[in-house]
C-alpha positions in Angstrom: -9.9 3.3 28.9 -11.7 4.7 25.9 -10.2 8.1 26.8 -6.5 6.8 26.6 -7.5 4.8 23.1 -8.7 8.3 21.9 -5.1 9.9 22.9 -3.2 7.0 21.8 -5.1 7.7 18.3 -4.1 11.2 18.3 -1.1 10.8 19.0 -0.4 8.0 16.4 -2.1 10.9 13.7 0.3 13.6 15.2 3.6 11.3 14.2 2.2 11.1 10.6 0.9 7.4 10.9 -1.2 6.2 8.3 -4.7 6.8 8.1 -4.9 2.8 7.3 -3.2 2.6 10.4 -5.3 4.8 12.6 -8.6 2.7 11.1 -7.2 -0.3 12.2 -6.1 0.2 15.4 -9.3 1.9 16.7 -11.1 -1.1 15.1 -8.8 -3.8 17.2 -9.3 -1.3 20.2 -12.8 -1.5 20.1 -12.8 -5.4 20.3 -10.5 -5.0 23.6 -12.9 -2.5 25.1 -15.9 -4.3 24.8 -14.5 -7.8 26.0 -12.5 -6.0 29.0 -14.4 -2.6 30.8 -12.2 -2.2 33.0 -9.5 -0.1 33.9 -6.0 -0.2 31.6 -4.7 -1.1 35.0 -6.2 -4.4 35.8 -5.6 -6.0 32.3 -3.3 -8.8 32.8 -1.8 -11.2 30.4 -4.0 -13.9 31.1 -6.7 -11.8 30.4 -5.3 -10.8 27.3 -4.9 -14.8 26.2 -8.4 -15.1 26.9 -9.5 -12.0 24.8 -6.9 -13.3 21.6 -8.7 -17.0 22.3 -12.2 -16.1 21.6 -10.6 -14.6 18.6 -9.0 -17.5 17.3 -11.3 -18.5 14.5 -9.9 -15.7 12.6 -7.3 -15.5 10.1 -3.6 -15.3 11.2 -3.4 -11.9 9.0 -6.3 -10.7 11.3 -5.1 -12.0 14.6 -1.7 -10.1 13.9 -3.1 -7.1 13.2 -4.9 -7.5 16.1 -1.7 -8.4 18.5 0.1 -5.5 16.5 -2.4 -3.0 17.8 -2.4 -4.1 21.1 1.0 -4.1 21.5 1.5 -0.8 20.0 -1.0 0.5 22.5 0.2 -0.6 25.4 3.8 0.2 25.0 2.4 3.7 24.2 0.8 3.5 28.0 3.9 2.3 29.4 6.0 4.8 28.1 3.3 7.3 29.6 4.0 5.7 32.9 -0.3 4.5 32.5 0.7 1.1 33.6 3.6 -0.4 35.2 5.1 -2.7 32.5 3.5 -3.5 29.2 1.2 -7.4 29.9 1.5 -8.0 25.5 5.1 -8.7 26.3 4.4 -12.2 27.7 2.2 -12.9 24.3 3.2 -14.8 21.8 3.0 -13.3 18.4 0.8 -14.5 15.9 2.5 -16.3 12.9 1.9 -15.5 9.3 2.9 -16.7 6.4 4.2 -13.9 4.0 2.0 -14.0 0.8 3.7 -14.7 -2.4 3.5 -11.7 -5.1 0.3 -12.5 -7.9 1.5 -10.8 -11.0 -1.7 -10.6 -13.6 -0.6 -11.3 -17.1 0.1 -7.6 -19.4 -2.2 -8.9 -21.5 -5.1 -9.2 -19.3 -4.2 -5.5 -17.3 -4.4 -4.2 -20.9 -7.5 -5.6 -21.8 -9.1 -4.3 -18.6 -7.4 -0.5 -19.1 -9.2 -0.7 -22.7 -12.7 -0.4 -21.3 -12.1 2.9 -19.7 -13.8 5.1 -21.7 -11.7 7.6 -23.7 -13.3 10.8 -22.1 -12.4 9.4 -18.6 -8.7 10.7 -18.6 -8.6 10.7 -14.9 -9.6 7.1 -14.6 -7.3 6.3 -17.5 -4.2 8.2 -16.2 -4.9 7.1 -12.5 -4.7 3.4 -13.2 -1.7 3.6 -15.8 0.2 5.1 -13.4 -0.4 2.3 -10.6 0.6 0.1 -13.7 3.7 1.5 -15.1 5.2 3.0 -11.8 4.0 0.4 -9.7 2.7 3.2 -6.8 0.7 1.6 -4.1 -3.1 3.1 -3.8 -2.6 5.5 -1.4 0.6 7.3 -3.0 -1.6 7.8 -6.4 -4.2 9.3 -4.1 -2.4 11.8 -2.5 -0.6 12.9 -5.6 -0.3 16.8 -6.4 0.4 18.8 -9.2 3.6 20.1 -6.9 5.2 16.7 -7.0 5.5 16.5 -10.9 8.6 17.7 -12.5 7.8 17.7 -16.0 11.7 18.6 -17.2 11.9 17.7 -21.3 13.9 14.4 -21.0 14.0 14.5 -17.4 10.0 14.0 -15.9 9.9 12.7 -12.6 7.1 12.6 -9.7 7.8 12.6 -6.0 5.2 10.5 -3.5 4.9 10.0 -0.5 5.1 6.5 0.7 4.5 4.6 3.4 6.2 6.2 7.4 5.9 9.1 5.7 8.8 8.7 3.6 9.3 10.5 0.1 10.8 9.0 -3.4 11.4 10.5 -6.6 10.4 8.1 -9.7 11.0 8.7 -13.5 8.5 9.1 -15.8 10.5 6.7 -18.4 7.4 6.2 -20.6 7.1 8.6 -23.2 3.4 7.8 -23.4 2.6 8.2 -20.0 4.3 11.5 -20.2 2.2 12.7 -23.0 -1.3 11.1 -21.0 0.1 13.5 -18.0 0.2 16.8 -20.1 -3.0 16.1 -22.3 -4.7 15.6 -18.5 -3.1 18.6 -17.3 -3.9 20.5 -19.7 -7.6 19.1 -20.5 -8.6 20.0 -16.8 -6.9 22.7 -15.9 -5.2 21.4 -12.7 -2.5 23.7 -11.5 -2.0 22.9 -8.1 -3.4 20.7 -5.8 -4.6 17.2 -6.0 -4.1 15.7 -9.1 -6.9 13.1 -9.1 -10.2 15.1 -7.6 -13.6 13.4 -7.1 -16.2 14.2 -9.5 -19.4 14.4 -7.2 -21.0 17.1 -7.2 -18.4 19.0 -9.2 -16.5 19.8 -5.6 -13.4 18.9 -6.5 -12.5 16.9 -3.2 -10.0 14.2 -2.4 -11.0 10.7 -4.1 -11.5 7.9 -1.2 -9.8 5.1 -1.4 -12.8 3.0 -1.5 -13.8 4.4 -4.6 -10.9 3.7 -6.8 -11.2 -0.1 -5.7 -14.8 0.3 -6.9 -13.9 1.7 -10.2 -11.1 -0.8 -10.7 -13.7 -3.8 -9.8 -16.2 -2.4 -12.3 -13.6 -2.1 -15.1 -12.6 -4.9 -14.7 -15.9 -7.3 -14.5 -16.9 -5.2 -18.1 -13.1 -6.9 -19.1 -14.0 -10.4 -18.1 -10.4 -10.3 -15.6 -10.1 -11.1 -12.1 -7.4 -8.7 -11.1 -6.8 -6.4 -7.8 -5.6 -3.2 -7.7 -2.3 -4.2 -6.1 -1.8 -6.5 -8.3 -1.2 -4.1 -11.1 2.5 -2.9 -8.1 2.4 -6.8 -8.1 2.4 -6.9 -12.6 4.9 -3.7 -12.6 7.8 -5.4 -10.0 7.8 -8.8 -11.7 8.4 -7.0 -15.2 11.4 -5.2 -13.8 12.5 -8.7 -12.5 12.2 -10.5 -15.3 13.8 -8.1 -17.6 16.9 -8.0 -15.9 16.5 -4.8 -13.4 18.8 -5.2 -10.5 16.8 -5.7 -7.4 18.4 -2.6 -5.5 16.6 -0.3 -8.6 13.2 -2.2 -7.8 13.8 -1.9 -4.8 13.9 1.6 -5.0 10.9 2.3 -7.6 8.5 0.4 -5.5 9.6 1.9 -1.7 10.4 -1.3 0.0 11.9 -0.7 3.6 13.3 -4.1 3.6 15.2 -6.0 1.0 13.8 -9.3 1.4 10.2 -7.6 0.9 11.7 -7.2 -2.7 13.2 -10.5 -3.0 9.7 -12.1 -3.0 9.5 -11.2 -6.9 13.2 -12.2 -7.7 11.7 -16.0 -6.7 8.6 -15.8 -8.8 11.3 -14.6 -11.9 12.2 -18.5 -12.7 13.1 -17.2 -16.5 15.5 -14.4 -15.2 17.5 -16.2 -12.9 17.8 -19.3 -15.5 18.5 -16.4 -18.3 21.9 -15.5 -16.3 22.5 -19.0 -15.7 22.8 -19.9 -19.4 24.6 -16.9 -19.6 27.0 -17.9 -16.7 27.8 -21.4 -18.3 28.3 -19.9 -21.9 31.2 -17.8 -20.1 32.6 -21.1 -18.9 32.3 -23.5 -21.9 
């Protein structure tokens, strides 16, 4: 079975999955390989309930990860006529809870963005731009300078989100503009990544890990308890709460699903009772 996980990964990395993806599905694999060593044949789904019971002690996030994986594979195996019908089918699916968005205060993102030192401009662009754009991790990561339109009156910066899918985002904030040319300019970036690794002066891709580090550093010299996605989490509920329409946030933050969106109209208690107020002036 280990050789069909390794062409079930492949081809998951051929249709431009995400590498988050990949890691976690060869993790949830390995679990199933090492409870069942048999063939993909003889796993039936009274096995599998056996194999998601002694997992049961783990967090509903983890257990549907871990029934997401499973599933995914073995769909792939029936479609590759590996085994006569798919056994996840007759699993339940695991439950969870959809976590509310945690907004940090402005304030306190500020305060943490202050102890960046002033010759970092990498650090200090990276993180503004997860700020004020709201990008995920991985879309500041894979940034280049191709993707930047820097247009007088018109800058923009195209990323690539998550399936793969592309959006265009203004650069509305003069400042942030000016932080993007003084960076360009200051390191001599043309083409390629736009945020390089430092190591070793080699230039390579920044891991993912490593921002997260940064961040966690920064922000224990600031005294704040804040994530990195909570700075997408500070950016949406700004939007919300002044007023953007939730088809524009929608947009800017490159939610496949509406009611993914919606999570941070429901935390915006002073918007909605803004329009209310507004609503029963137009009656009176």
């Amino acid at each position: 079975m280990i050789d069909l996980i390794a062409a079930f990964l492949t081809d998951l990395a051929n249709a431009d999955r995400s590498v988050h993806t990949q890691r976690a599905y060869a993790t949830e694999l390995r679990r199933l390989t090492a409870f069942h060593a048999g063939s993909i044949t003889t796993i039936t789904p009274t096995i599998l309930r056996i194999f998601f019971a002694q997992h049961s002690h783990l967090k509903p996030a983890s257990r549907a990860r871990m029934h997401a994986a499973l599933t995914r594979f073995f769909r792939w195996a029936e479609q590759h006529d590996l085994i006569p019908t798919n056994p996840m089918t007759r699993i339940e699916s695991v439950r969870v809870e959809t976590p509310l968005p945690r907004p940090r205060p402005r304030a306190e993102v500020e305060a943490v963005l202050a102890v960046i030192p002033a010759s970092n401009r990498r650090d200090q662009l990276l993180f503004r731009l997860l700020l004020e754009l709201g990008l995920r991790v991985r879309e500041v990561l894979t940034l280049a300078v191709e993707d930047l339109s820097l247009e007088r009156d018109n800058e923009r910066l195209t990323v690539l989100g998550k399936g793969g899918k592309r959006r265009t985002l203004l650069l509305d904030d003069p400042k942030l503009v000016k932080r993007m040319k003084t960076y360009l300019q200051q390191t001599g970036i043309r083409h390629g990544l736009l945020f390089r690794a430092a190591k070793n002066g080699d230039g390579g891709p920044l891991r993912y890990q490593s921002i997260h580090e940064r961040w966690a550093t920064y922000c224990a010299a600031a005294g704040v308890i804040c994530t990195l996605h909570q700075l997408r989490h500070t950016h949406a509920s700004e939007l919300v709460t002044d007023g953007v329409s939730l088809a524009t946030v929608r947009k800017r933050l490159g939610h496949a699903n509406i009611q993914t969106t919606l999570r941070y109209a429901e935390q915006a208690d002073a918007t909605s009772d803004a329009e209310i107020r507004h609503w029963r002036r137009k009656k009176s």
